[in-house]
C-alpha positions as CSV (number, residue, x, y, z in Angstrom):
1,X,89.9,104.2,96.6
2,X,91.2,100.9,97.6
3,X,92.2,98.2,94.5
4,X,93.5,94.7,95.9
5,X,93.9,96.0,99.4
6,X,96.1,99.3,98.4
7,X,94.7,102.3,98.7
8,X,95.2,104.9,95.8
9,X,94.7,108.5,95.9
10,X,96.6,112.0,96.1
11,X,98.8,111.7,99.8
12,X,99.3,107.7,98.5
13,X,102.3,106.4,96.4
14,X,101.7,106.3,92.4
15,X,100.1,103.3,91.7
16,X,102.2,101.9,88.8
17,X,101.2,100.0,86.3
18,X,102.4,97.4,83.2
19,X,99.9,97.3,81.1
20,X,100.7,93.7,79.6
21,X,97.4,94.3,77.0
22,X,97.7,92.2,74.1
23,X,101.9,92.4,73.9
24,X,101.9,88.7,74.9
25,X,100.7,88.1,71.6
26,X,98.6,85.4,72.4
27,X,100.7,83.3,74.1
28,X,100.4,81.9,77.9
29,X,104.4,81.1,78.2
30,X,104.9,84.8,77.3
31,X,102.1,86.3,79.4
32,X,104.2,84.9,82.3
33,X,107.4,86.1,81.3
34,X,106.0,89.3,81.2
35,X,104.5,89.3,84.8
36,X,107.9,87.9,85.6
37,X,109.8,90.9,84.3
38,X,107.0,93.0,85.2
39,X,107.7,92.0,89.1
40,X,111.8,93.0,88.9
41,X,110.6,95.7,87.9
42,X,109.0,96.9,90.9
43,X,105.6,98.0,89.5
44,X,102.4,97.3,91.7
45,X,100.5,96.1,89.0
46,X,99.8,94.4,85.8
47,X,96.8,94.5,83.4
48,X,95.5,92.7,80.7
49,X,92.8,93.2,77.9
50,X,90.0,91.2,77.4
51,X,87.5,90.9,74.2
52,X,85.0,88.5,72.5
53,X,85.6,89.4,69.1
54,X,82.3,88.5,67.8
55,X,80.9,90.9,70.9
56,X,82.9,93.6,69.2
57,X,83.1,94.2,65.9
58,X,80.4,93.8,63.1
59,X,80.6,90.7,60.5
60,X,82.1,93.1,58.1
61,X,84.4,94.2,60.2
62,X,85.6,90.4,61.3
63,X,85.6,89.4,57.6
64,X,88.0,92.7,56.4
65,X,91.6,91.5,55.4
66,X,94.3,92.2,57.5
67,X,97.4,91.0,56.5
68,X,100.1,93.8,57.6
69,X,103.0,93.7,59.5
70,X,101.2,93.6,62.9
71,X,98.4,90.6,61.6
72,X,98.2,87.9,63.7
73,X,95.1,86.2,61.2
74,X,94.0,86.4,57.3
75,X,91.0,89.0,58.9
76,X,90.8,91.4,61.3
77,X,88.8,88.7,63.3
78,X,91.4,85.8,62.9
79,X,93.6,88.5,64.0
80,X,91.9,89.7,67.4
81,X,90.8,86.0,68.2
82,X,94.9,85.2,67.6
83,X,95.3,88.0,70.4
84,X,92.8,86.5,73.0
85,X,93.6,84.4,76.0
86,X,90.9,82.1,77.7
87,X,89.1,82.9,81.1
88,X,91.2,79.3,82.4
89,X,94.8,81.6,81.4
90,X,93.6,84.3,83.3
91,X,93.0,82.6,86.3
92,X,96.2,81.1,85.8
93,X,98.2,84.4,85.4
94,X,96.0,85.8,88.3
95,X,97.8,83.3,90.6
96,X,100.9,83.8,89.1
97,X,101.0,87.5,89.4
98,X,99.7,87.7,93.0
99,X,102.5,85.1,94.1
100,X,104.7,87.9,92.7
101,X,103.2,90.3,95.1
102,X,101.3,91.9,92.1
103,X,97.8,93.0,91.8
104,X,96.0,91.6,88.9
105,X,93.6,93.1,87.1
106,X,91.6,94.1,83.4
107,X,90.1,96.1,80.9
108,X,87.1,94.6,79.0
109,X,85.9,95.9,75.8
110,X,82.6,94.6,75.5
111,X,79.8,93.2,78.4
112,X,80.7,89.2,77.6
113,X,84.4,90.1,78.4
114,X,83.6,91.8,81.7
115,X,81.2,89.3,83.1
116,X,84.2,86.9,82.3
117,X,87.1,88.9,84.0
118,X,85.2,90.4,86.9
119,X,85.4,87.4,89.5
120,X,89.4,87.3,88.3
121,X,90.4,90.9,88.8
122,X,91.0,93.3,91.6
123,X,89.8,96.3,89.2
124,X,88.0,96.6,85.9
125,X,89.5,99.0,83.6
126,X,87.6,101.0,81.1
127,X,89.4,101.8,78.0
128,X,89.1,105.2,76.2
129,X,86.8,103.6,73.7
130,X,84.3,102.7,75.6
131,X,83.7,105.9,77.7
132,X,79.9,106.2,76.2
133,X,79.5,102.6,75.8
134,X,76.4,102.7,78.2
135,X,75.8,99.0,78.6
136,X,79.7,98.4,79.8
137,X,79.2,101.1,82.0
138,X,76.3,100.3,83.7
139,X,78.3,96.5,84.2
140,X,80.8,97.7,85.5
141,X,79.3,99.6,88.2
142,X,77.1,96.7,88.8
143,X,80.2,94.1,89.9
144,X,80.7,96.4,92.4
145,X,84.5,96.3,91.6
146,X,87.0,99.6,92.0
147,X,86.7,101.1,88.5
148,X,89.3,102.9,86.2
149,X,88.2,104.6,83.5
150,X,90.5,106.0,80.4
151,X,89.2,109.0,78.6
152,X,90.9,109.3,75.9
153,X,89.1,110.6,72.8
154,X,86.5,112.0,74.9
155,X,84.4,115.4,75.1
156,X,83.6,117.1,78.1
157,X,80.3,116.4,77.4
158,X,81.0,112.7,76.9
159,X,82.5,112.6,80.1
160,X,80.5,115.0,82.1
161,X,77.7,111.6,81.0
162,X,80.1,108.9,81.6
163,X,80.9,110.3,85.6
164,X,77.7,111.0,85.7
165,X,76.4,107.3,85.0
166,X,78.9,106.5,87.4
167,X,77.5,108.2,90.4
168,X,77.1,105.6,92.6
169,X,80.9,104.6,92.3
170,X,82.0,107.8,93.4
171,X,80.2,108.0,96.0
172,X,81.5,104.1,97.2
173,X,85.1,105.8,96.3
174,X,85.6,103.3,93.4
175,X,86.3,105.3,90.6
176,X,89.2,107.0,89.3
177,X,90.0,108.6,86.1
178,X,92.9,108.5,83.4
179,X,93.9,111.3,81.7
180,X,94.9,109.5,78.2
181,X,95.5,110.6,73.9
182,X,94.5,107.7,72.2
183,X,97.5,107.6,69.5
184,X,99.8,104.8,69.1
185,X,102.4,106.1,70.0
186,X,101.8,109.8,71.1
187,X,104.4,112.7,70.3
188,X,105.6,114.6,73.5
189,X,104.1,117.8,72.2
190,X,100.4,115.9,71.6
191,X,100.7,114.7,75.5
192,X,98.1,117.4,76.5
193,X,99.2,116.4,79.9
194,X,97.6,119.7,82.0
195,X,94.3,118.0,81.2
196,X,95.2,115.7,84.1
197,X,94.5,118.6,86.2
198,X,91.3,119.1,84.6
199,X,89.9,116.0,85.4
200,X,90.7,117.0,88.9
201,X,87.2,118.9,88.8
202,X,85.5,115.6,89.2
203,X,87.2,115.0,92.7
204,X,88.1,111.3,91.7
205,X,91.8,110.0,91.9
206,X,93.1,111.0,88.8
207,X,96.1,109.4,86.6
208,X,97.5,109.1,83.6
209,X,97.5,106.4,80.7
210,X,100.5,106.9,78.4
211,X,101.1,106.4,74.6
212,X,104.5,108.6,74.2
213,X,107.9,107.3,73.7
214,X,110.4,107.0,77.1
215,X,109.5,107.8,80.3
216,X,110.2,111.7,80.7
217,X,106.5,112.5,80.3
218,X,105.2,109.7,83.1
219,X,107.5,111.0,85.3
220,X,105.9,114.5,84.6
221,X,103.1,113.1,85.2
222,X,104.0,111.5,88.5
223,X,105.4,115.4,89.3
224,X,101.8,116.7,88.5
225,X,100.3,114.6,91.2
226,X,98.9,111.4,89.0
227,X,98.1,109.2,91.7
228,X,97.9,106.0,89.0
229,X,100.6,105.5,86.0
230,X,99.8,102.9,83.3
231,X,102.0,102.1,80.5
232,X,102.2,99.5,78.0
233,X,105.0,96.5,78.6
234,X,107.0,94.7,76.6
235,X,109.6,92.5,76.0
236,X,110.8,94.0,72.4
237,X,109.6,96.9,71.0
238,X,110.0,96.2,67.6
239,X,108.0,93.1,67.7
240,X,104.9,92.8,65.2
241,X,101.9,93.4,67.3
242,X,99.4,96.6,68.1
243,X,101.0,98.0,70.9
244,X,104.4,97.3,71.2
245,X,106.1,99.8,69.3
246,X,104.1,102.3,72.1
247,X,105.1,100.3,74.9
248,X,108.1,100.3,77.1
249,X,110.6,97.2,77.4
250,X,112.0,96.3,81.0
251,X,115.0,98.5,81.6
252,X,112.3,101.2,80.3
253,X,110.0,100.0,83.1
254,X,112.3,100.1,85.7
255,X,113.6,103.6,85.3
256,X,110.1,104.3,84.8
257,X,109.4,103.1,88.5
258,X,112.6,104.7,89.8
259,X,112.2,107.9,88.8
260,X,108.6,108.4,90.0
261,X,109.7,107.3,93.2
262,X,112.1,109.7,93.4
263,X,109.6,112.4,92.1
264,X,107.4,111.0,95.7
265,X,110.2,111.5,97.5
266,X,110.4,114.9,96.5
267,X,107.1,115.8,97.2
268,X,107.4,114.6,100.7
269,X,105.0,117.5,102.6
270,X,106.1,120.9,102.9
271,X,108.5,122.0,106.0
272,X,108.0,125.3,106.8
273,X,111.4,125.6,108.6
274,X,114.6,124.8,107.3
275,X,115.4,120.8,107.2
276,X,118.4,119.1,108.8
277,X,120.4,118.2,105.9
278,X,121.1,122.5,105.7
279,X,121.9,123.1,109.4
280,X,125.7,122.6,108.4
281,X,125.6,124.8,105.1
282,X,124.0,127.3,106.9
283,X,126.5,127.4,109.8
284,X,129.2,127.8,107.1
285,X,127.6,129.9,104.3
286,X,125.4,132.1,106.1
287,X,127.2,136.0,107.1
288,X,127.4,137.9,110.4
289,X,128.6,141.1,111.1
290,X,132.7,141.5,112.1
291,X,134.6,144.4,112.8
292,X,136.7,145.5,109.4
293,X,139.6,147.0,112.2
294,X,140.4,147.2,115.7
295,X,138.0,148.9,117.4
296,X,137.6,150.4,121.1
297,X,135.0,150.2,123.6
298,X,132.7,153.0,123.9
299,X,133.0,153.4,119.5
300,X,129.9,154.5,117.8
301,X,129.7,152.1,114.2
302,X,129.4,153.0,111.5
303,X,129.2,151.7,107.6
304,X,132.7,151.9,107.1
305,X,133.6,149.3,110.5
306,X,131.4,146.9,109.6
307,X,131.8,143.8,107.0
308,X,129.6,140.7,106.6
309,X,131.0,137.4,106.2
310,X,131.0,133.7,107.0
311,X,131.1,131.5,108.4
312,X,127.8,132.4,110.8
313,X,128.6,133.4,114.4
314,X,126.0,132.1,116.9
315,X,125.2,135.4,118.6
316,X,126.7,137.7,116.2
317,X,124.5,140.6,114.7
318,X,123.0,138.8,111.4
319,X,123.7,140.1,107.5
320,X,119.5,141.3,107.7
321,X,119.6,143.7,110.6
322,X,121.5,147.3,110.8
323,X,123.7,148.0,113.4
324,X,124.9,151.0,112.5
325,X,125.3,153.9,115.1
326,X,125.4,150.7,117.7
327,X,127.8,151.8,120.5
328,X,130.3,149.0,121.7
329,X,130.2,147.8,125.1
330,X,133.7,146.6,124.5
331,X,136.5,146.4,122.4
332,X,136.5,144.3,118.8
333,X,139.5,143.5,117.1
334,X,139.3,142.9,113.2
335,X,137.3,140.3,111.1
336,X,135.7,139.4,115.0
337,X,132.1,138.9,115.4
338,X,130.3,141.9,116.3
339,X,128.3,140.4,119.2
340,X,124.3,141.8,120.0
341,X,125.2,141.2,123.3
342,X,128.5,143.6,123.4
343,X,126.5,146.8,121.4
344,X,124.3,149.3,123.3
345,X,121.4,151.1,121.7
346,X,121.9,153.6,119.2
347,X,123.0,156.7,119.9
348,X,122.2,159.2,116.6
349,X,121.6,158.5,113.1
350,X,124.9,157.9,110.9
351,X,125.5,157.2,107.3
């Protein structure tokens, strides 16, 4: 699939994401900063999250108190509408972000918030939650935008409904999946991370959203073939807010992106035959056969004149083949290379 002109997909380097999400807490100046430190960071992308509260959640659930550590408002409504930035800030941090060479894009939680984003973003994103919301589904494939859909949370069946809904997409080459456990954070051992090869069976790019701690399980991830990684960004980790204790601050980020491209680099395509860089080690470390005395012309070898050691001797008899019983064309003095060239056939059978 192609998302902002760069094309994603097993033989294509990870597409890396910050996912910015809410961490800017609602603030514009911070939003930036983030895209800023996003940028040094070397990622290709960032992402946002986009919801009309009212779209959302139920009166009873805007009107509940929320006043913990991570409340941004009285009520879980004042809180989420604290969160939100407006359509004119996107387009605003759209420009920013592609002036950084990044590719901007979104998730939308509800069908208001996607018709808002979609003439703004290079992708839509589909969050884990909203996997069998039919409606965003069926909007999403209508903007005719490269879509990424999370599945955390989900059952095969769920999802088996979800791709299925999303026919059409496939077929375009628009849709790719994330393999993703909806915790906040997730523990290494809850990473269930082989179910990124599972989602393989649906022939879609496949990647991986992550909620654990550090970066050794991304990276894993990378190694497993994800051709998308998206984790959450921020600039302090211990800030109040829903995310950011699950999210990854810049120095994080960077050795995120580091690492996975050194993970690429390792998984360049297979060579066959041995590579350049071991020419030299094999010329030293490899064994050939040497006499272990002086030996005449017209001797018949045996086990007890012949040693193998290095360095390698182009043209002597290698460490794999016998040469026992071998008669010398001519003389060998000790530790010299026993040369194919200098032995005649065999002659009998000797121990």
């Amino acid at each position: 699939m192609k998302i902002g002109g760069r094309t994603v997909g097993p033989l294509d380097p990870c597409f890396i994401v910050a996912e910015i999400g809410l961490n800017h807490d609602g603030d514009a100046h911070k939003a930036h900063r983030l895209i800023d430190n996003a940028a040094t960071c070397g990622v290709d992308a960032v992402k946002f999250q986009k919801r009309d509260p009212k779209a959302c959640l139920t009166q009873a659930a805007l009107d509940a108190p929320y006043t913990g550590r991570n409340s941004f408002g009285a009520t879980y409504g004042a809180h989420r509408a604290a969160l939100e930035l407006s359509l004119a800030t996107w387009e605003k941090l759209k420009q920013h972000a592609e002036g950084l060479g990044l590719i901007f894009f979104g998730s939308a939680f509800d069908v208001p918030s996607l018709r808002g984003i979609a003439p703004l973003v290079a992708a839509v994103k589909i969050p884990s939650c909203d996997l069998t919301h039919v409606a965003l589904l069926t909007e999403a494939l209508n903007t005719e935008l490269p879509l990424i859909v999370s599945t955390g949370m989900a059952t095969e069946a769920e999802l088996d409904r979800a791709v299925r809904l999303l026919f059409p997409a496939h077929v375009q080459r628009r849709l790719a999946l994330l393999h993703c456990v909806s915790g906040y954070p997730v523990e290494n051992a809850d990473a269930n991370l082989l179910r990124m090869l599972w989602l393989q069976r649906y022939a879609v790019p496949v990647g991986y959203s992550d909620h654990t701690r550090g970066i050794a399980i991304s990276v894993a991830a990378a190694a497993l073939g994800a051709c998308i990684v998206e984790r959450h960004f921020t600039l302090d980790r211990t800030a109040a807010g829903p995310d950011h204790a699950a999210s990854l601050e810049p120095e994080g980020l960077r050795r995120l992106v580091r690492d996975i491209r050194k993970v690429e680099a390792a998984l360049k395509p297979m060579r066959e035959q041995p590579i350049e860089c071991e020419m030299g080690s094999k010329k030293k470390l490899r064994k050939c056969a040497v006499a272990t005395r002086d030996l005449p012309a017209g001797h018949v070898l045996t086990s007890l004149d012949i040693a193998w050691k290095s360095p390698e001797v182009e043209g002597a008899a290698p460490a794999d083949l016998d040469i026992r019983s071998r008669v010398l064309r001519v003389g060998v003095g000790a530790d010299e290379p026993l040369l194919l060239v200098s032995l005649l056939d065999k002659v009998s059978t000797l121990p």
